[in-house]
NUDOBA-254288 format. One record per residue (C-alpha): x, y, z; residue in one letter. Coordinates in Angstrom, 3 decimals. Layout:
% NUDOBA-254288
        X        Y        Z r
        X        Y        Z A
...
//
This chain:
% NUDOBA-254288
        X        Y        Z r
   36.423   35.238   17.118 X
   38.095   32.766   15.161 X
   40.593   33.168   12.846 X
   40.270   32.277    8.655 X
   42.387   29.231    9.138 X
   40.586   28.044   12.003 X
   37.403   28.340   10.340 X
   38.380   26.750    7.480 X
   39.749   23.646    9.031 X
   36.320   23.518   11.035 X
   34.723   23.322    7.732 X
   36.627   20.354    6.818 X
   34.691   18.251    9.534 X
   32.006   18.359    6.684 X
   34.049   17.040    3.988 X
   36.705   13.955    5.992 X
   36.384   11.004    6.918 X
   36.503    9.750   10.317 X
   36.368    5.911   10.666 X
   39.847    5.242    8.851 X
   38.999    4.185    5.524 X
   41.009    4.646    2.210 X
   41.601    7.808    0.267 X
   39.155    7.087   -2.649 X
   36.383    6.845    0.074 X
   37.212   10.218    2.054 X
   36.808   11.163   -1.470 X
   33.638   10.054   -2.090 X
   32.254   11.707    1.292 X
   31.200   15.156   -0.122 X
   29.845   17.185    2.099 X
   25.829   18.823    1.256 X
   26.992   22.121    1.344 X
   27.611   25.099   -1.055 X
   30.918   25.129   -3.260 X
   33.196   27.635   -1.446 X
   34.513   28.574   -5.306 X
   32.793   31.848   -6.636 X
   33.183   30.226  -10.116 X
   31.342   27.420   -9.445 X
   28.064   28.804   -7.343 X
   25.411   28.503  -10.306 X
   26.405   25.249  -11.119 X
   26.901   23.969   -7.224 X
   23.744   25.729   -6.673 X
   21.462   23.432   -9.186 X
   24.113   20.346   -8.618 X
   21.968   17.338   -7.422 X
   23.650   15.522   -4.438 X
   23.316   11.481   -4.647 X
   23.361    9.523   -1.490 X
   24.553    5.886   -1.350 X
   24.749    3.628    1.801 X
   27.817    1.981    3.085 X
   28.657   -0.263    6.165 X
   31.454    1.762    8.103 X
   34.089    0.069    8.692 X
   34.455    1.854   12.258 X
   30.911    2.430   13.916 X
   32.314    5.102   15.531 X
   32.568    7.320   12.710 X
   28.403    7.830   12.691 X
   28.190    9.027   16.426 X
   26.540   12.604   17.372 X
   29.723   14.809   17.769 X
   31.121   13.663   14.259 X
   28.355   14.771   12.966 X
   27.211   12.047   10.607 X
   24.862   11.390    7.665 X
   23.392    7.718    8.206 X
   20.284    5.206    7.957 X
   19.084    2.792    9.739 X
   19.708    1.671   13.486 X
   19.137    4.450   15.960 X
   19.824    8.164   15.538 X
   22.713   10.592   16.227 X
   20.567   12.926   17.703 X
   22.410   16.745   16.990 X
   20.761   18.240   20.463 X
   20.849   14.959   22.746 X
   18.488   17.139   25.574 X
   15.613   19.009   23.675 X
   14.142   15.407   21.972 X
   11.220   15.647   19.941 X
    8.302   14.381   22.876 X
    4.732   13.713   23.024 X
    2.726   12.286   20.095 X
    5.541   13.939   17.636 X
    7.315   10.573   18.701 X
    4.071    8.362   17.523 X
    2.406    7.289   14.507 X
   -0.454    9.737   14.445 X
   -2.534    6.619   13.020 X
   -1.884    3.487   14.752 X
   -0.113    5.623   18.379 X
    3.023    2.929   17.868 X
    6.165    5.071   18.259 X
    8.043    6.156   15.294 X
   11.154    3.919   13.595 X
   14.310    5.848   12.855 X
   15.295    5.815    9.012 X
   17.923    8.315    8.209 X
   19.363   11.831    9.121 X
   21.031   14.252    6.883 X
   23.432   16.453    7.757 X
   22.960   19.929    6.110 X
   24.636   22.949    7.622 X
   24.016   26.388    6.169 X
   26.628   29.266    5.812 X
   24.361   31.128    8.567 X
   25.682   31.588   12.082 X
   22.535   29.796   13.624 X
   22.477   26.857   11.010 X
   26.433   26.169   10.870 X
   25.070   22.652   12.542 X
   21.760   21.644   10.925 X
   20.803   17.541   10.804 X
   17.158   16.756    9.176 X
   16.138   13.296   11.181 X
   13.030   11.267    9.034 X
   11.109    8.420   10.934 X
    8.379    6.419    9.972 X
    5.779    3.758   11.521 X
    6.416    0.329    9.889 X
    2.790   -0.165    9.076 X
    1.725   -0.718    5.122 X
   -1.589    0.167    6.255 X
   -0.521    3.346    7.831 X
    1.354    4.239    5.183 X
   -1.192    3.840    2.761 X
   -3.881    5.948    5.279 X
   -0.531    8.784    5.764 X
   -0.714    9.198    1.884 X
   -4.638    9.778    2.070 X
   -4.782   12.166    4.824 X
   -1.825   14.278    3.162 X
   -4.292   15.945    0.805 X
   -5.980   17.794    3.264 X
   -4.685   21.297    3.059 X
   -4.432   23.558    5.787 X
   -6.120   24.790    8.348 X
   -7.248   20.492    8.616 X
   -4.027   18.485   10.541 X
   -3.628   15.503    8.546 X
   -2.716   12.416   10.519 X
    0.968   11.223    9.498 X
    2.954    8.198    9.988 X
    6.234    9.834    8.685 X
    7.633   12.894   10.165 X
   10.703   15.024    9.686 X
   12.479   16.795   12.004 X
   15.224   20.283   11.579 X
   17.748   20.645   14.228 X
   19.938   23.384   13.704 X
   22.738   25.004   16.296 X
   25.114   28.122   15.844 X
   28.817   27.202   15.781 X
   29.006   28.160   19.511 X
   26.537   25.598   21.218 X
   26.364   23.709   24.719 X
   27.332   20.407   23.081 X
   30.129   20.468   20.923 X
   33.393   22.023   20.545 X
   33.485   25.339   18.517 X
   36.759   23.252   16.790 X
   36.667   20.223   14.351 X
   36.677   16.845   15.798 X
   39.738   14.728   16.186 X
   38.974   11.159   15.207 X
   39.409    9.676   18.439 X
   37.225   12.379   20.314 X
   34.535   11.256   22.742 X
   30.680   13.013   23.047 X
   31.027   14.884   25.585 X
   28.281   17.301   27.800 X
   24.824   15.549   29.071 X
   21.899   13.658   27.386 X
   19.153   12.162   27.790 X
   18.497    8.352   28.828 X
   17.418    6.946   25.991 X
   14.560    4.454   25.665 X
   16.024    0.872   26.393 X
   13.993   -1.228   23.998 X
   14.007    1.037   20.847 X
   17.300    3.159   21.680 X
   15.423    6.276   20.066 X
   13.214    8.122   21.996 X
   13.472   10.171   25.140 X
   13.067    7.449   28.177 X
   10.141    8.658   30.504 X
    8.466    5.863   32.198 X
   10.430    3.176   34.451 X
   10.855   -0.529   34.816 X
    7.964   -0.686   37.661 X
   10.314   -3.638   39.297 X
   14.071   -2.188   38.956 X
   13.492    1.165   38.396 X
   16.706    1.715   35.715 X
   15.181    0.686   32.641 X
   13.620    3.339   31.331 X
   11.320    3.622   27.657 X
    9.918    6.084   25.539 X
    6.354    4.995   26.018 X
    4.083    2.192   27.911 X
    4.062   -0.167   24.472 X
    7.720   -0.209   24.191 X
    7.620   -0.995   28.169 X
    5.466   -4.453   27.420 X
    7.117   -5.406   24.157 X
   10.937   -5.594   26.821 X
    9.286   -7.160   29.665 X
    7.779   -9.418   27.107 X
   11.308   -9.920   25.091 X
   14.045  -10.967   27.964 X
   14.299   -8.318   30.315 X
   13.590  -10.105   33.112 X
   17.099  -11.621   33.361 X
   18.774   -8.138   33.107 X
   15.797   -6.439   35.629 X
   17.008   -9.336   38.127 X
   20.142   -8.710   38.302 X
   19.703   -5.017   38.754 X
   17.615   -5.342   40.981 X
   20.315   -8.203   43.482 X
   22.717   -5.215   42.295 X
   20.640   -3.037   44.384 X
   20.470   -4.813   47.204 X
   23.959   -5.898   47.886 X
   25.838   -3.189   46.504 X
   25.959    0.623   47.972 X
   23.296    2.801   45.431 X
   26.001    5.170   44.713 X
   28.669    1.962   43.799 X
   28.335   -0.888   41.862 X
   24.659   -0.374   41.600 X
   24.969    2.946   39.277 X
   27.368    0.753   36.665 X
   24.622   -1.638   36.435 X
   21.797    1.109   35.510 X
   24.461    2.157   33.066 X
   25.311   -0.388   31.607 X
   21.776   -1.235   31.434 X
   20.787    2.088   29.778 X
   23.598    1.576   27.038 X
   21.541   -1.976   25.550 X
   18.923   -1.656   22.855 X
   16.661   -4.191   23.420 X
   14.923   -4.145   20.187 X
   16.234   -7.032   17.398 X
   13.780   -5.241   14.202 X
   15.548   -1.848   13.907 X
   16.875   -1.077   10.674 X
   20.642   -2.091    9.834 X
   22.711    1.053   10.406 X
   24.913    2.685    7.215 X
   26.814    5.901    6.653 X
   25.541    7.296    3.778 X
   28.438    8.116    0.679 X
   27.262   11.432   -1.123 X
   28.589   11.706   -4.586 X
   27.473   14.653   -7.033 X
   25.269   13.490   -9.714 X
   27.080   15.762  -12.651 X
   29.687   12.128  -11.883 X
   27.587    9.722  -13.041 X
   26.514   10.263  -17.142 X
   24.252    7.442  -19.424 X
   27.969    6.541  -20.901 X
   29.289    4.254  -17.583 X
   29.754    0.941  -18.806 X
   27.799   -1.165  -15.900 X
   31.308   -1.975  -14.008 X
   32.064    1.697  -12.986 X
   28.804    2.696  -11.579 X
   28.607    3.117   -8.092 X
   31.661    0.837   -7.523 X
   31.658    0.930   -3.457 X
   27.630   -0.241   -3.554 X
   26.668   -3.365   -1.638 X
   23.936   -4.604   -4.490 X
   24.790   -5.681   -8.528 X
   22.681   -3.417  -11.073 X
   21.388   -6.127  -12.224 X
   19.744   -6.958   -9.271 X
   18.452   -3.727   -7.959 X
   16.761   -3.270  -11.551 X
   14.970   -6.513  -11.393 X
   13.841   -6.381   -7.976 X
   12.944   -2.637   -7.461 X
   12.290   -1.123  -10.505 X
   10.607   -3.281  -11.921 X
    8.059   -3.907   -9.641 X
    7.485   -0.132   -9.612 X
    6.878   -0.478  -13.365 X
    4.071   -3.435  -13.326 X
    1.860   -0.978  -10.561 X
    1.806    1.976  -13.104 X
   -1.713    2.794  -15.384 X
   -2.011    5.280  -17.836 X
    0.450    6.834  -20.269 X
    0.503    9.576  -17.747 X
    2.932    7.500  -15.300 X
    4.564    5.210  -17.452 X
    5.946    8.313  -19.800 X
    6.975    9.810  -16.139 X
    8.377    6.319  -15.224 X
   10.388    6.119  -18.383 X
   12.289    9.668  -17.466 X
   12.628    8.355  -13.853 X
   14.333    4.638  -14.754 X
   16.374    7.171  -17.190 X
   17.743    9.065  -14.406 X
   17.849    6.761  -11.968 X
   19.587    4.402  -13.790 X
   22.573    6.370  -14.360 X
   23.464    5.498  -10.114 X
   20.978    2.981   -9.452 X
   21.665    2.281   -6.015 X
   21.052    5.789   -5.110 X
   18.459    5.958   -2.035 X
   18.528    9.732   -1.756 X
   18.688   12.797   -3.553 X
   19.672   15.730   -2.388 X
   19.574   19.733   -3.644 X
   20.329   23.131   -1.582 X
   18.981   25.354   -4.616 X
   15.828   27.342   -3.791 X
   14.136   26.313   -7.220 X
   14.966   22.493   -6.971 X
   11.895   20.163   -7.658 X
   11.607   16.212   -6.744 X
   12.194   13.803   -9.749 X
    8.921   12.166   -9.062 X
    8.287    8.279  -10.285 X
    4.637    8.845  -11.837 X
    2.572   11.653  -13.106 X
   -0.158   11.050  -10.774 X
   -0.145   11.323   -7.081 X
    2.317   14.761   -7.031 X
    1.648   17.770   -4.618 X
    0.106   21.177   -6.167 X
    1.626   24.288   -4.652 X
   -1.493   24.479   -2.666 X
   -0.864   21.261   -0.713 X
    2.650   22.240    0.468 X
    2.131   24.098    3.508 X
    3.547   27.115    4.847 X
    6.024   26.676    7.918 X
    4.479   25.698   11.055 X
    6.645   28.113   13.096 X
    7.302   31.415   10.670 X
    4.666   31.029    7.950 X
    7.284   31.156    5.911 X
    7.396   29.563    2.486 X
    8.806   25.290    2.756 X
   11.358   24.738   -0.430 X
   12.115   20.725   -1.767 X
   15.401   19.478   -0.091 X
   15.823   15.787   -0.481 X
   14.037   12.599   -1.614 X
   14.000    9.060   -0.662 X
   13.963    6.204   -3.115 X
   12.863    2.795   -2.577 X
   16.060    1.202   -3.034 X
   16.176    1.856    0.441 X
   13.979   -0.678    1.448 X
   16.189   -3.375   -0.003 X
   19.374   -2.371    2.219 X
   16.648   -2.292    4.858 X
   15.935   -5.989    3.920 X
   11.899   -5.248    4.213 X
   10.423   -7.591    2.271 X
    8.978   -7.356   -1.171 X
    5.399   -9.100    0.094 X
    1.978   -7.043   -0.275 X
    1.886   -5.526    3.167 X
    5.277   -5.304    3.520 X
    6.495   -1.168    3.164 X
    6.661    0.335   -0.033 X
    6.710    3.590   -1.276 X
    7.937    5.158   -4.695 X
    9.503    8.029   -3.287 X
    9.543    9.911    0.000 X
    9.821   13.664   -0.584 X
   10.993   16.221    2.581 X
    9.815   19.770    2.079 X
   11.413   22.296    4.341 X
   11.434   25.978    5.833 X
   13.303   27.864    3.143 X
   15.114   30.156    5.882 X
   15.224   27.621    8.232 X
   14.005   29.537   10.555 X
   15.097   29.781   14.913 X
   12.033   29.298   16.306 X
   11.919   28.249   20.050 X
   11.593   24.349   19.965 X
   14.868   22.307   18.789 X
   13.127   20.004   16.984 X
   11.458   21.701   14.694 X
    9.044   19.122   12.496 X
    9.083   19.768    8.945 X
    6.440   18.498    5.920 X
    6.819   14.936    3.696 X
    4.635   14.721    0.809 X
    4.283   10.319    0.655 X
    3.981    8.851   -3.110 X
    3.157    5.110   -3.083 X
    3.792    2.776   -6.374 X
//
């Protein structure tokens, strides 16, 4: 058993930065977690947690074993073995395999949750969007076809893949894990390269799109590797190295997401102090997001529920998540219409237990994501995870969790 200290300085991995950057942005990295002071607990308890992107300057800092919060590019899966497989990977509309958009990392101060990363994908398809926001109204026992999932991966302090002690910055991921698929660097790889038999991807489609997108140059030389070269020599760097590339050029850009308390931000910030380590000027998330939001509203309804939302909202405007641990916690929702009754949220899938509001996504998003503002192009008005309120062990180590999908 470990002692106090050592505990406590494993807690810490929650709260430092890792990637070298200043004091005023290890600062900034607050860790979703309770406040450890007694005094504080209500008020931590209902304390919203805002989540603001930021290109690390050292990449390093959002791999697996440090444990990261990020968007975009490819995920730091928390179990690299037990991947989510089957059609959990897919679009359940158009079968396309599921893009990565951000993870959260949310431990609990339980014994089987003191590691516990919430991983959201979603198909890049408007028109599966718009069809996932449809079939979300059919309450159980009908399975509504979705084209965003959420996934809970949770792991006691004593695990197979990482050290029961806090990570040192220059650490290394250590243990096994599964090949990845080469063109999308997400999924589990389970079919081959039917010519040089080291590429390996998640499904057929992904298969076609790299043979289709330049890797027949890098299947050719693998494949002279393995004829020249002893199989257990030269021939097994090239499969590496080959393994390592992500083939696909349309993934998301990658950030580390910057979590700063919401109590820090009031109506009274003059314009130059809010969010001062954000990528985009006020100005110009206002105009181009919230805005637009604002000309798709009808009826009193939504633009009265609009006009709280901007309020809020505007206070950190380039927030693109919000977070809250507290049991009673409800989504700040954009419009009037279009919200969830407690009938449509579902129980839990694995303990038929009750699923509590944890975070939300905002549409600012999209513009760090650079999708464009076009008709078809993806759009929602928020993006709301609902999860198991114990967060309960069940068997499976992906355990996939409920979105309720609001479009503008």
């Amino acid at each position: 058993m470990a002692s106090g200290d050592a505990l406590g300085n494993l807690k810490g991995l929650r709260i430092t930065s890792l990637d070298g950057d200043d004091e005023e942005e290890r600062e900034q990295e607050i860790a979703i977690d309770e406040d450890d002071d007694d005094d504080e607990d209500e008020e931590a308890e209902d304390s919203v947690i805002l989540g603001f992107l930021k290109k690390p300057k050292n990449p390093r800092s959002l791999l697996r074993h440090l444990f990261p919060s990020k968007a975009g590019g490819v995920p730091a899966w928390l179990d690299p073995v037990n991947l989510p497989s089957g059609r959990s990977c897919l679009c359940d509309i158009c079968g396309e395999p599921l893009q990565f958009v951000l993870q959260v990392y949310a431990p609990e101060d339980k014994e089987c949750t003191f590691h516990r990363t919430l991983f959201v994908f979603m198909c890049t398809s408007m028109d599966c969007l718009r069809r996932d926001q449809h079939e979300q109204w059919k309450r159980p026992p009908h399975k509504p076809s979705r084209s965003v999932k959420v996934f809970r991966c949770q792991l006691p302090r004593h695990n197979a893949f990482y050290s029961s002690e806090p990570p040192k910055k220059d650490d290394k991921a250590s243990g096994t894990a599964v090949a990845l698929c080469n063109w999308c660097g997400t999924w589990k790889g389970t079919k081959h390269c039917s010519s040089c038999r080291r590429a390996i991807y998640c499904s057929e489609k992904h298969r076609v799109k790299h043979c289709n997108f330049g890797h027949e140059p890098d299947c050719k030389r693998v494949r002279i590797s393995s004829q020249s070269y002893d199989s257990s020599h030269d021939n097994s760097g090239a499969a590496m190295e080959l393994q390592k590339e992500v083939a696909c050029n349309t993934l998301w850009p990658e950030y580390k997401i910057i979590q700063e308390d919401e109590s820090a931000y009031d109506t009274q910030m003059s314009e130059d102090n809010v969010c001062g380590s954000s990528l985009v000027p006020r100005n110009r998330t206002d105009e181009s997001i919230m805005s637009s939001l604002l000309e798709a509203f009808e009826g009193d309804g939504d633009r009265k529920s609009w006009a709280s939302f901007e309020e809020r909202i505007g206070m950190a405007p380039e927030q693109i998540l919000r977070y809250c641990s507290s049991t009673c916690a409800k989504p700040l929702w954009p419009m009037s219409s279009g919200q969830p009754s407690k009938a449509d949220i579902p129980k839990c899938r694995y303990c038929n237990g009750s699923l509590r509001f944890e975070f939300q996504i905002l549409p600012q998003l999209l513009y760090y994501f650079h999708v464009r503002n076009d008709i078809n192009s993806l759009d929602w008005a928020t993006v709301v995870v609902y999860t198991c309120e114990a967060s309960c062990e069940a068997s499976v180590a992906y355990k996939e969790e409920f979105v309720w999908v609001q479009l503008s």
